[in-house]
C-alpha positions in Angstrom: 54.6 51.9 65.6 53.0 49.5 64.0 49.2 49.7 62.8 46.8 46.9 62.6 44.6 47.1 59.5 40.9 45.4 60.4 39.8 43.0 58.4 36.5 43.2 56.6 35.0 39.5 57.3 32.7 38.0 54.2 29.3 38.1 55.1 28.8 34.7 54.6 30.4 34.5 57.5 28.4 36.9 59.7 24.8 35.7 61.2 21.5 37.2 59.8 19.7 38.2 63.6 22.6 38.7 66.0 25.5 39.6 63.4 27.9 36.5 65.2 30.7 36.1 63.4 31.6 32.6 63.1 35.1 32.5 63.9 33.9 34.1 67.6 31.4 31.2 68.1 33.7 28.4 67.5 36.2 30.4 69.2 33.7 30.5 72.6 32.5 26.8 71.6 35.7 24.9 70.1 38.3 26.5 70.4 40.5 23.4 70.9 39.2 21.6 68.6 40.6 22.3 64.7 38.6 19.6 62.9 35.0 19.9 65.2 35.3 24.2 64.5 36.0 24.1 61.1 32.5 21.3 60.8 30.9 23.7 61.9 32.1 26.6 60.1 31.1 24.7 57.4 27.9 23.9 58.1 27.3 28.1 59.5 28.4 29.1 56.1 26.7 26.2 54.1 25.6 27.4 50.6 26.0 31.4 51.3 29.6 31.3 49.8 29.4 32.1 46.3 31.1 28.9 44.2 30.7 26.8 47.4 26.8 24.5 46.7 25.2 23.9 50.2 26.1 20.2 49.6 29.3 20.5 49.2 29.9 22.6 52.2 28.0 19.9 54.1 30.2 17.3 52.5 33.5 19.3 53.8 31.8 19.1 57.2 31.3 15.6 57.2 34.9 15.1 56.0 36.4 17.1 59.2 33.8 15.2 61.6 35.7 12.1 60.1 39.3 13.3 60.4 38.1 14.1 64.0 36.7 10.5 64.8 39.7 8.9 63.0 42.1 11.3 65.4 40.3 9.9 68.1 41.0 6.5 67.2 
């Protein structure tokens, strides 16, 4: 028998209010979609990651919107 150990998820990855995780929003909202989920897991964590400035987690959001748009075209 195999036993699953749960994983304790960062809390910069949790929501203040609601507690969402943000791996469960993208999964409801983008599921399909690598490049558009991981924007905006980006921009949910943006500057709560210790090591990770606000800008530069904006700036890795803006470079997956971008592999996106160039996927499209």
């Amino acid at each position: 028998m195999i036993m699953k150990q749960k994983t304790k998820i960062p809390s910069y990855y949790i929501g203040k209010t609601y507690k969402y995780e943000a791996r469960k929003v993208i999964e409801d909202f983008q599921a399909d979609n690598y490049n558009i989920g991981t924007a905006i897991t980006y921009l949910l964590r943006a500057g709560k990651k210790s090591g990770n400035p606000l800008k530069q987690d904006i700036q890795k959001a803006i470079n997956h919107l971008k592999f996106e748009l160039d996927r499209l075209c």
